[in-house]
C-alpha positions in Angstrom: -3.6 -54.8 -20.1 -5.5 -58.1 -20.9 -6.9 -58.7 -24.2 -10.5 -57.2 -24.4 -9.8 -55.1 -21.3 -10.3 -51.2 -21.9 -6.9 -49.0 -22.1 -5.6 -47.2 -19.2 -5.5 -43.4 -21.5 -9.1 -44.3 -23.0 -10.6 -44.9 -19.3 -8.8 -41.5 -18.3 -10.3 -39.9 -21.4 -13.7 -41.7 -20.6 -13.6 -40.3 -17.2 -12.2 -36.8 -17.6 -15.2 -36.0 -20.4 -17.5 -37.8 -17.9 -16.5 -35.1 -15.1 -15.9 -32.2 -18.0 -19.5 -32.8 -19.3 -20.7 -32.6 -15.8 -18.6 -29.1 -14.8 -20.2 -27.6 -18.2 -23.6 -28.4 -17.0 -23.7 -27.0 -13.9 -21.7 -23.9 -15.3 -24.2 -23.4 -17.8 -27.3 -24.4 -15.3 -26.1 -22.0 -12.6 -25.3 -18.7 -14.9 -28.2 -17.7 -16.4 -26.3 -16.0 -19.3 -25.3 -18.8 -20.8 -29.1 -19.7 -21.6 -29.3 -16.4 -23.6 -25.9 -15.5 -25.1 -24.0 -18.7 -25.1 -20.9 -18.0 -27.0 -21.1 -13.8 -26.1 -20.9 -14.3 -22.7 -17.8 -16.9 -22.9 -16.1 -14.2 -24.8 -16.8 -11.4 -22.5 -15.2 -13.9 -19.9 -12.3 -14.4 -21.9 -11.8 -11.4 -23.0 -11.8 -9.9 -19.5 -9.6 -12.6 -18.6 -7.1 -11.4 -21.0 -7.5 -7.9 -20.0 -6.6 -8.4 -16.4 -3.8 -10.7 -17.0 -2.5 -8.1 -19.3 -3.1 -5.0 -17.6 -3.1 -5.8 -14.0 -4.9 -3.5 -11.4 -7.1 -0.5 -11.7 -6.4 0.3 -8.4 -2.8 0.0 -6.7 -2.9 -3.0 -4.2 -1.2 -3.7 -1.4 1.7 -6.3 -0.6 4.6 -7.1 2.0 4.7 -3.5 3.1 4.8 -2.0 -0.5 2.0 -0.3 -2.5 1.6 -1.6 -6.3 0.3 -0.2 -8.9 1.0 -3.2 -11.2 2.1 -6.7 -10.8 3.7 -7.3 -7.0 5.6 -9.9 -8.4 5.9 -14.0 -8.2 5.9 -14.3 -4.6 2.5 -13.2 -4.2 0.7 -16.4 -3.9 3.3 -18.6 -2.6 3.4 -16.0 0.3 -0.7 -15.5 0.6 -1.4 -19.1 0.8 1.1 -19.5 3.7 -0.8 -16.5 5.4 -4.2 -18.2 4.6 -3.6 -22.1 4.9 -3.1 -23.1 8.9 -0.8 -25.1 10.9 -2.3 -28.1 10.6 -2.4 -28.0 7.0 1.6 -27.1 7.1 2.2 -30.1 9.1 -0.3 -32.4 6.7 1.7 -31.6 3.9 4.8 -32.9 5.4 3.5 -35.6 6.8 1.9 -36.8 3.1 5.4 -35.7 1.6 6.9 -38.4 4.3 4.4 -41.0 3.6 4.9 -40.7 -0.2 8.1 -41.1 0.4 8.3 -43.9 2.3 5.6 -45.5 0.9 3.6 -45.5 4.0 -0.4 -46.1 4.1 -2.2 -44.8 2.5 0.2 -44.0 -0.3 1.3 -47.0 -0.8 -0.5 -48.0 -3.9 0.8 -47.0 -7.5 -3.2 -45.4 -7.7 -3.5 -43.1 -4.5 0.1 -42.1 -5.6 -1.0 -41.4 -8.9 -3.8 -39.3 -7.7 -2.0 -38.0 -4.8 1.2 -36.6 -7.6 -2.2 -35.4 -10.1 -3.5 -33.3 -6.6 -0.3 -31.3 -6.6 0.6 -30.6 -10.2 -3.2 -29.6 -10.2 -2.3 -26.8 -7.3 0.9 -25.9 -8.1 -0.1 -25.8 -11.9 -3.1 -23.4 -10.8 -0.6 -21.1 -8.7 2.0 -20.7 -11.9 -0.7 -20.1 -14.6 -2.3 -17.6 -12.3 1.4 -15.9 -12.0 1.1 -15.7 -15.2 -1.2 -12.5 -14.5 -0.4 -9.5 -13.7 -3.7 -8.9 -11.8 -3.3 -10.5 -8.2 -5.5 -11.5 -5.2 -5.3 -13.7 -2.5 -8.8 -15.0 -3.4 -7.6 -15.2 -6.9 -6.0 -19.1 -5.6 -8.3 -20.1 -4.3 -8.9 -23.2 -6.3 -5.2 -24.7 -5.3 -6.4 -24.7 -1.6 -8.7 -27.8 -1.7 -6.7 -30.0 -3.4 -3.6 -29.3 -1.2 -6.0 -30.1 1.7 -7.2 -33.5 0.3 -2.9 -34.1 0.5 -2.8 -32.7 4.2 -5.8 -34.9 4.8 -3.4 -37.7 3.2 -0.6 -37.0 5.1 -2.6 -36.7 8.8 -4.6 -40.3 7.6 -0.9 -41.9 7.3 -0.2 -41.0 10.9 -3.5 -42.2 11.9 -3.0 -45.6 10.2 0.3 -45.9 12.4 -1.3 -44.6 15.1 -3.9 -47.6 14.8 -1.0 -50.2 14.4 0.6 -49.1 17.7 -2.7 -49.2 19.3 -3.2 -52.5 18.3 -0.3 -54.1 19.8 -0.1 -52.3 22.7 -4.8 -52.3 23.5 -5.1 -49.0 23.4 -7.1 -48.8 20.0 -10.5 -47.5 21.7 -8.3 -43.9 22.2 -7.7 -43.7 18.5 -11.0 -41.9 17.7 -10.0 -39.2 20.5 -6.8 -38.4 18.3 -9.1 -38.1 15.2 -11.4 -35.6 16.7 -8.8 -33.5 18.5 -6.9 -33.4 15.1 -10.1 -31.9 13.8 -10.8 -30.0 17.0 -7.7 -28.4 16.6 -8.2 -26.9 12.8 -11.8 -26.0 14.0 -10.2 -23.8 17.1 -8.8 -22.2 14.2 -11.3 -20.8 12.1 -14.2 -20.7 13.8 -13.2 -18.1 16.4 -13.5 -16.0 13.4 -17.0 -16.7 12.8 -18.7 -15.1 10.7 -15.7 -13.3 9.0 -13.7 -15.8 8.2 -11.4 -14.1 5.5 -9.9 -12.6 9.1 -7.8 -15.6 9.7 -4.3 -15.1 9.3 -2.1 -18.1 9.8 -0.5 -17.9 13.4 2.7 -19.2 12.1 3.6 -16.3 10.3 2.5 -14.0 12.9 -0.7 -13.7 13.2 -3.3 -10.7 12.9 -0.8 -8.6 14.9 1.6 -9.1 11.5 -1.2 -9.3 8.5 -1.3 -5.4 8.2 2.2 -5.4 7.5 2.5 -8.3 4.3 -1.8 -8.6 3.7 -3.9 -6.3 2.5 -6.4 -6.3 5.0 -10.4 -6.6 4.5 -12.8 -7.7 1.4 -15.8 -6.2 2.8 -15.3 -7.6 6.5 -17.1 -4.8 8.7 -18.6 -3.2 6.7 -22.4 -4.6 7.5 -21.5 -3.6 11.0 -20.3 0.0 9.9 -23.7 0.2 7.7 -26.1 -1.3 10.6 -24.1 1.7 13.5 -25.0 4.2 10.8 -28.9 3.0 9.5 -29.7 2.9 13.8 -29.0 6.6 13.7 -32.1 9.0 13.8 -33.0 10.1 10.3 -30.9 7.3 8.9 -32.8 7.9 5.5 -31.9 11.1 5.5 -28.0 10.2 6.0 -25.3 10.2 3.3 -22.5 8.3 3.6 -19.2 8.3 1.6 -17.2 4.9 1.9 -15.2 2.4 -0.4 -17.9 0.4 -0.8 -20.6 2.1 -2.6 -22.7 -0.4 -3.9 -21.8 -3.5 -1.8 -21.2 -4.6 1.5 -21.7 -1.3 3.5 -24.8 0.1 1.0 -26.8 -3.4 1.7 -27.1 -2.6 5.3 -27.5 1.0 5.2 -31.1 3.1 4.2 -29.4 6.1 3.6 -27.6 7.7 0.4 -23.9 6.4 -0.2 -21.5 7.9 -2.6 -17.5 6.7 -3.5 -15.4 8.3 -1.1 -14.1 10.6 -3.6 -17.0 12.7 -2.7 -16.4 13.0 0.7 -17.5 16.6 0.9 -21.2 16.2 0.1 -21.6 13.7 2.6 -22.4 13.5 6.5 -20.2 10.5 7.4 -17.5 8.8 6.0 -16.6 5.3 6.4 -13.0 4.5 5.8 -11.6 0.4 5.7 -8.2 -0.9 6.6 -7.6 -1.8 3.1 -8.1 2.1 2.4 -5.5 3.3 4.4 -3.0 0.7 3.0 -3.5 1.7 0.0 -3.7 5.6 0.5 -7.0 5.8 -1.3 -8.3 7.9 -2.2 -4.9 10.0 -1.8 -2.3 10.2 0.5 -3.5 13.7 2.0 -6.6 12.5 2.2 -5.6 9.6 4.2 -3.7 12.2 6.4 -6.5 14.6 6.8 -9.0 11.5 8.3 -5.7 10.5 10.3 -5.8 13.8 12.6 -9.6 13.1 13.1 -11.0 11.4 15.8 -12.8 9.1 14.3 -16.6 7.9 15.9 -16.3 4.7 15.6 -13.9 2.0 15.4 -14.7 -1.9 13.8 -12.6 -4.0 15.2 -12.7 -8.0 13.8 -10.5 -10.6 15.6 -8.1 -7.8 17.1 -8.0 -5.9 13.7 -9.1 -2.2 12.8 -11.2 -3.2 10.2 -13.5 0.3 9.5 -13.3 3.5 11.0 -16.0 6.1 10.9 -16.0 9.9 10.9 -19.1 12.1 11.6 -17.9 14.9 8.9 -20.7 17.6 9.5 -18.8 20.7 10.9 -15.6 18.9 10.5 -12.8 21.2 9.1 -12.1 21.3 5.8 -8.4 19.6 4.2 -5.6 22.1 4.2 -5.2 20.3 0.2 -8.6 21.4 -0.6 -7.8 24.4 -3.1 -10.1 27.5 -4.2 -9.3 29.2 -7.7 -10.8 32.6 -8.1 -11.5 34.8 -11.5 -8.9 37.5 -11.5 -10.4 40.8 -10.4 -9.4 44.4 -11.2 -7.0 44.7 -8.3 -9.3 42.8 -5.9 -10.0 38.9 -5.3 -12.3 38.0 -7.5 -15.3 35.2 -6.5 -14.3 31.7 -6.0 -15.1 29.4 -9.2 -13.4 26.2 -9.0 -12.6 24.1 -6.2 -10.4 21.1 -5.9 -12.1 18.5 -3.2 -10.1 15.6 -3.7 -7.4 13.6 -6.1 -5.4 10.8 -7.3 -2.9 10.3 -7.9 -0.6 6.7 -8.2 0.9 6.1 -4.1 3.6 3.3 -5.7 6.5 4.3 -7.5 6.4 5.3 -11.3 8.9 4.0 -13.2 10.6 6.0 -15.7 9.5 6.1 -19.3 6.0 5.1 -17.8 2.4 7.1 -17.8 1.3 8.6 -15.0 -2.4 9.0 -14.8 -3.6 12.4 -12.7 -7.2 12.6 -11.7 -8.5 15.9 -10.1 -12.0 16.2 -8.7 -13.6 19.4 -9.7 -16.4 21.5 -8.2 -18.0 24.6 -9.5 -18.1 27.4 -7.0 -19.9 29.9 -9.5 -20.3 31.4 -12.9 -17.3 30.9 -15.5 -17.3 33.4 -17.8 -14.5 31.8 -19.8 -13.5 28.2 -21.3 -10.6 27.9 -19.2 -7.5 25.4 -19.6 -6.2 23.2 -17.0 -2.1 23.1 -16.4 -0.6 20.4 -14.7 3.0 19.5 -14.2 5.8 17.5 -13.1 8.8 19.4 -11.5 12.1 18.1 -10.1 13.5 19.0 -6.8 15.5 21.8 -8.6 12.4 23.1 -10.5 12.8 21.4 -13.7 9.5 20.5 -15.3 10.2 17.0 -16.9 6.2 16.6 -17.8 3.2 18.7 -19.0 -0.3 18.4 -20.1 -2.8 21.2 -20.7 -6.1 21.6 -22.4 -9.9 21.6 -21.7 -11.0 19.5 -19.0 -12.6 16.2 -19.1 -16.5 15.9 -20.2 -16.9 19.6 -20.7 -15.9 23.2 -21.4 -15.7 25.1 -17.7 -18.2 27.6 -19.4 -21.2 25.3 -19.2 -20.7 23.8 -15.5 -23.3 23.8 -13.5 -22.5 25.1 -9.8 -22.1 22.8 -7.8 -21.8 19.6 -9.5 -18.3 17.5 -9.3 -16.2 17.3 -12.5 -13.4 14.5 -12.6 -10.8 16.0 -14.5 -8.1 13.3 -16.1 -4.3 14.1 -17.4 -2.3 11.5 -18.8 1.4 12.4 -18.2 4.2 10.8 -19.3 7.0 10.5 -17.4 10.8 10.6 -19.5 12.9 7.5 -19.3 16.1 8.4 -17.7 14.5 10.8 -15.1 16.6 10.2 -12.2 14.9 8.5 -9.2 13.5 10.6 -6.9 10.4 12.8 -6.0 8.6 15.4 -7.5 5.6 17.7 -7.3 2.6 17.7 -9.2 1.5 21.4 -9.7 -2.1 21.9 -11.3 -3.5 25.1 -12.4 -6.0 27.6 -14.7 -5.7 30.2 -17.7 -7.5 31.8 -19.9 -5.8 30.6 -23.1 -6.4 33.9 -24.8 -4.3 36.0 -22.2 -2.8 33.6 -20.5 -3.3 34.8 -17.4 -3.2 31.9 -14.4 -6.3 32.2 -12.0 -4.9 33.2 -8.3 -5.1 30.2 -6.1 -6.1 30.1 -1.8 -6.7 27.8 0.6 -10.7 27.8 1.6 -10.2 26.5 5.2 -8.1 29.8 6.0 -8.3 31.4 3.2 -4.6 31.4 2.5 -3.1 32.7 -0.6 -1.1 30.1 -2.7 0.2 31.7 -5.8 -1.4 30.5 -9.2 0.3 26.9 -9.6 -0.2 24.7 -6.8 1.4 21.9 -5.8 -1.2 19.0 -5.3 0.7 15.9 -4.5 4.1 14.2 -5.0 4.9 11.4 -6.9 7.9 9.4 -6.6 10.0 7.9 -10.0 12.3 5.0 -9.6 13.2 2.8 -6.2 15.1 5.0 -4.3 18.9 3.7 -3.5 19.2 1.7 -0.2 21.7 3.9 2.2 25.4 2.7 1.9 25.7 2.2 5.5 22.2 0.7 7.1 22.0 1.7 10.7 20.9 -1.5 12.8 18.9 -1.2 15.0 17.4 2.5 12.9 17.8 5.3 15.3 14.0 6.9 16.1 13.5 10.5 16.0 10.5 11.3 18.5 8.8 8.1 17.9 8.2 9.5 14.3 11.0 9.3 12.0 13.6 6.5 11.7 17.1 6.7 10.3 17.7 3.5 8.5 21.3 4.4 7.2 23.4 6.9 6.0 26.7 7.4 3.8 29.3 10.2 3.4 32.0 11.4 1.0 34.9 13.7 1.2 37.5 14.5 -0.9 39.6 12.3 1.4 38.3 8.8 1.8 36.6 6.6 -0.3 33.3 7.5 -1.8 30.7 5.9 0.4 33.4 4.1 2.1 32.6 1.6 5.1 35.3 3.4 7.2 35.2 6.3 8.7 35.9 9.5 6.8 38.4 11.4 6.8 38.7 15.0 6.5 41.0 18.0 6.4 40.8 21.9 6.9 38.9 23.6 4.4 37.3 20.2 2.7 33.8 19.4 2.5 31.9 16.8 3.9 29.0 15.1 1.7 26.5 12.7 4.0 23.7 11.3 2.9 21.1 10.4 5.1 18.2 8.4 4.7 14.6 8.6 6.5 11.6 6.9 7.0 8.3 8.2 8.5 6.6 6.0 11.4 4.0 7.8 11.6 2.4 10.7 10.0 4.2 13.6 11.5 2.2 16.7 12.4 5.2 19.5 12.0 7.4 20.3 9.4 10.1 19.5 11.5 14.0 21.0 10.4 16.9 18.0 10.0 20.1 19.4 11.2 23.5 17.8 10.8 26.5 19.0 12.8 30.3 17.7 13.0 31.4 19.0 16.6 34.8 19.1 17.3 37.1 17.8 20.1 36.5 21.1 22.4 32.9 20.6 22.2 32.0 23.6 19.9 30.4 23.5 16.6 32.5 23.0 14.2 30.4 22.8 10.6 26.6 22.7 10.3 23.5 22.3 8.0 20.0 22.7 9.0 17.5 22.6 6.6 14.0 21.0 5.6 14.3 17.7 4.1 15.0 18.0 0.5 15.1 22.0 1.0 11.7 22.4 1.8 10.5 20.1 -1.6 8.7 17.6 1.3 8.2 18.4 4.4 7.6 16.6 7.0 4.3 16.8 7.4 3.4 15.8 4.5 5.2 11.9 5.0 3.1 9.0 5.3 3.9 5.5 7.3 6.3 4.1 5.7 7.8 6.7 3.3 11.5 6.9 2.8 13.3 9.9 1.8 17.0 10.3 1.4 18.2 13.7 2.0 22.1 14.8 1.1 23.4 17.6 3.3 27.0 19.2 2.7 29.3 20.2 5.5 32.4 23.2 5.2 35.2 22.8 7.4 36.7 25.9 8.0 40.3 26.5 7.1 41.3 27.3 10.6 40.0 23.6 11.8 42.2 22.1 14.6 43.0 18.4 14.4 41.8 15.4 15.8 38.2 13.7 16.0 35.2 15.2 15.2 31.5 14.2 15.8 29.2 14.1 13.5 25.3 14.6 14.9 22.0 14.6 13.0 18.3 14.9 14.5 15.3 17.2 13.8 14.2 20.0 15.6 10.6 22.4 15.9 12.1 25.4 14.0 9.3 27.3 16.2 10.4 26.1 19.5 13.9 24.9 18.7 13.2 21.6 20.6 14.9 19.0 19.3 13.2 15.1 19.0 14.4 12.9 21.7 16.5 9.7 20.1 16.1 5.9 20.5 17.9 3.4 19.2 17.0 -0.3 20.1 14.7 1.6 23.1 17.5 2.7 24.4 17.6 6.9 24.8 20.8 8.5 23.2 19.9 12.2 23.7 18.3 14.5 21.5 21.1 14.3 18.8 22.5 10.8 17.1 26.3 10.0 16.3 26.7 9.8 12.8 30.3 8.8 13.1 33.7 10.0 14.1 35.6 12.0 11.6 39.0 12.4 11.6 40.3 15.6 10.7 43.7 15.9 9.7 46.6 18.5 10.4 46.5 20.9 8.0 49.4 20.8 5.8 
């Protein structure tokens, strides 16, 4: 620089604690905090900062058709801005990127370059730090939008710049300004069909609203003012309670009536469930399947989206999870005491060597006579407990409830590393710790016996193995279940081999099948798997539940995957040649079997596995 004339870094400096004194004022003039407890409330900011980066989410969230209980990993923003950014900002950016590098107008000078590079180490700077965290949300990137747009903005000026050149020469400038405004009419027909919910927008690129359920989880209060204002027109509004997600927020500011967390569904009168509810199967999984098979009263629907759905719960009928404990009577049923009305328990996968956190919601029925322990555990499909907790419940001793009132009930319940992937069953019960007696269990909506231990829930440890063989397209079972791949092994062929296998009289056949629920089935359908011979008659067979009865089918959710391993006998006696080998499900009440699609085509009620070949024997 000239003599005398200030230095580039000390004008940058000048400037970024002009700008930095400006951001601190308004900071400090808009939170009225800082006027009181200065320093305090930058370290309670701080300090929570630090806590959700380290910690992640309270609740499990959801992401690209997966539910997480911790970090969803690094694609999370990259992906969530392309959802929320729009076409014209896509094509922006590559027209700046263009420009820049060609040195086009307007980034052509060494300065709007300068600023234009600072603009995108600023966004994508923002976008890594924040990956940094293991607490994610869409909203959370906010910040790196603008600054990407002022580039888009760049990129669409460069165009307009050539536009004008061209116009120039060839008299058609006057046009020019139609090009500008239909540039902006075009990212206005964007957004503001979405008026006022903006947050609804889903970039049509990537597919649209029809698409966002499946990557996005769907809602931040959206709907919710119009689920509260159907409910406050009822008669006796006041008089209403409510149970919903949002307690105190959205739904509560446009609502007279009482509201209460959905957890306590069961003192309420209507419940108000949100997309983002049923992605992320809260409060539970059952409990998301027990509002599924109601007909819900109303339906808010935003820009083609489900957004709330609302149930009128007076005389509805109570959850078949919901679970009674009686006092043990002298050779009669004694009077109900305890009642479980809800749960949770963690819908992603646990990871072994990780803790598992178990909530149970607790309602006195009556008088307890005794400080009774709670008993919860984790068992394997073959009945091996691999965790335990026991003890008082939470807050305090059952002897002092008061009837009525809910008790949450936590266990912290840690899961062994090396537990093979899988599910399990989470089994709660009560005892008196000085006999040791459990407290009979039954089912209040019919009243059902169910033992002493009951199995709540399951949980599944570990990522389940992807099949050996994907089946593409999956065969569909019904419209309910999909096959999405299977794998054998026999003492003859390769283990999980890509060919087909080989058998011979007297050997066993090993396949391994694996499911996934469309749906939420409502039977507990029987899998059957069958290796017909050449003649047409049956040959070998299994039927059985899935995973012998450990989850049925009725109790899958959207989504879930299960892989089941059934064995086949061959008889001694078994001629040569090819066999088939056939899986579907069937009503074990009925016997009817679920019709089979694959690729909408029909294929019968029964799917081809494969051929084995069966050799001569020798």
């Amino acid at each position: 620089p000239p003599a005398g004339a200030p230095r580039p870094w000390a004008a940058w400096l000048r400037g970024g604690l002009i700008w930095g004194g400006i951001a601190a004022g308004v900071f400090v003039l808009l939170w009225p905090a800082m006027w009181v407890d200065p320093l305090g409330s930058l370290r309670q900011v701080l300090d929570a900062a630090e806590e959700y980066a380290a910690e992640g989410h309270l609740k499990p969230i959801f992401f690209d058709g997966a539910i997480y209980a911790g970090d969803p990993g690094f694609a999370f923003y990259p992906i969530t801005y392309l959802w929320r950014s729009t076409p014209i900002v896509w094509i922006g950016l590559a027209l700046a990127a263009g420009a820049f590098a060609l040195r086009r107008a307007p980034l052509e000078s060494h300065a709007r370059r300068f600023v234009t590079v600072s603009l995108l180490v600023y966004a994508l700077g923002y976008m890594l730090f924040m990956n940094l965290g293991a607490k994610k949300f869409d909203r959370y990137l906010l910040p790196s939008y603008l600054p990407l747009d002022v580039i888009a903005g760049l990129g669409w000026g460069a165009v307009l710049l050539w536009a004008r050149q061209v116009a120039i020469r060839r008299g058609t400038l006057r046009y020019l300004p139609l090009a500008a405004a239909a540039l902006v009419a075009a990212q206005a027909a964007l957004a503001l069909p979405t008026f006022p919910y903006y947050l609804t927008y889903y970039n049509p690129l990537m597919g649209g609203s029809s698409r966002a359920p499946q990557v996005m989880m769907i809602g931040w209060g959206e709907g919710a003012d119009v689920a509260g204002r159907y409910l406050d027109a009822k008669p006796a509004a006041a008089a209403l309670t409510v149970a919903s997600g949002y307690t105190n927020g959205p739904f509560s500011y446009f609502f007279r009536g009482r509201t209460l967390p959905i957890t306590f569904w069961h003192e309420a009168d209507y419940a108000v469930l949100f997309a983002q509810d049923w992605q992320r199967q809260l409060p539970s999984r059952k409990s998301i399947a027990y509002f599924q098979h109601l007909t819900p009263e109303a339906v808010i629907t935003l820009d083609g989206l489900d957004y709330a759905h609302i149930y009128d719960l007076r005389g509805a009928p109570l959850p078949p999870y919901v679970t009674g404990w009686r006092m043990a009577g002298d050779g009669a049923p004694g009077d109900e005491v305890i009642r479980l009305v809800t749960f949770q328990l963690p819908a992603a996968p646990v990871q072994p060597g990780e803790m598992v956190r178990a909530v149970f919601y607790l309602v006195n029925q009556g008088p307890i006579t005794t400080n009774l322990n709670v008993l919860v555990r984790v068992v394997g499909h073959d009945g091996a407990e691999i965790a335990r907790a026991e003890g008082w419940p939470w807050g305090a001793a059952t002897r002092g409830w008061q009837t009525g009132v809910v008790w949450p009930d936590g266990h912290d319940l840690a899961i062994p590393a090396g537990t093979p992937p899988g599910y399990y069953r989470v089994e709660l019960g009560f005892y008196d710790p000085e006999t040791q007696a459990l407290l009979p269990a039954f089912r209040p909506a019919d009243g059902a016996e169910l033992g002493d231990l009951v199995t709540v829930d399951t949980i599944q440890v570990g990522d389940l193995p992807d099949p050996p063989q994907p089946l593409t397209p999956p065969a569909r079972m019904g419209g309910q279940i999909a096959l999405l791949g299977t794998g054998w092994q026999s003492g003859d062929g390769p283990a999980w081999g890509a060919h087909a296998p080989t058998l011979s009289p007297g050997g066993t056949l090993r396949v391994e099948l694996t499911w996934q629920a469309q749906t939420w089935p409502a039977t507990d359908y029987t899998a059957f798997v069958h290796l017909v011979g050449p003649d047409g008659s049956l040959a070998a067979q299994m039927d059985k539940p899935p995973l012998d009865g450990f989850l049925p089918t009725s109790t899958w959710m959207p989504g879930q995957r299960v892989v089941d391993d059934f064995a086949l006998a061959l008889p001694t006696g078994s001629a040569p040649g090819d066999y088939r080998l056939l899986t579907g499900f069937y009503d074990p009440a009925s016997g009817a079997r679920l019709a089979v699609t694959q690729g909408d085509q029909p294929v019968g009620d029964a799917f081809e596995l494969a051929t084995v070949h069966v050799r001569a024997a020798p």
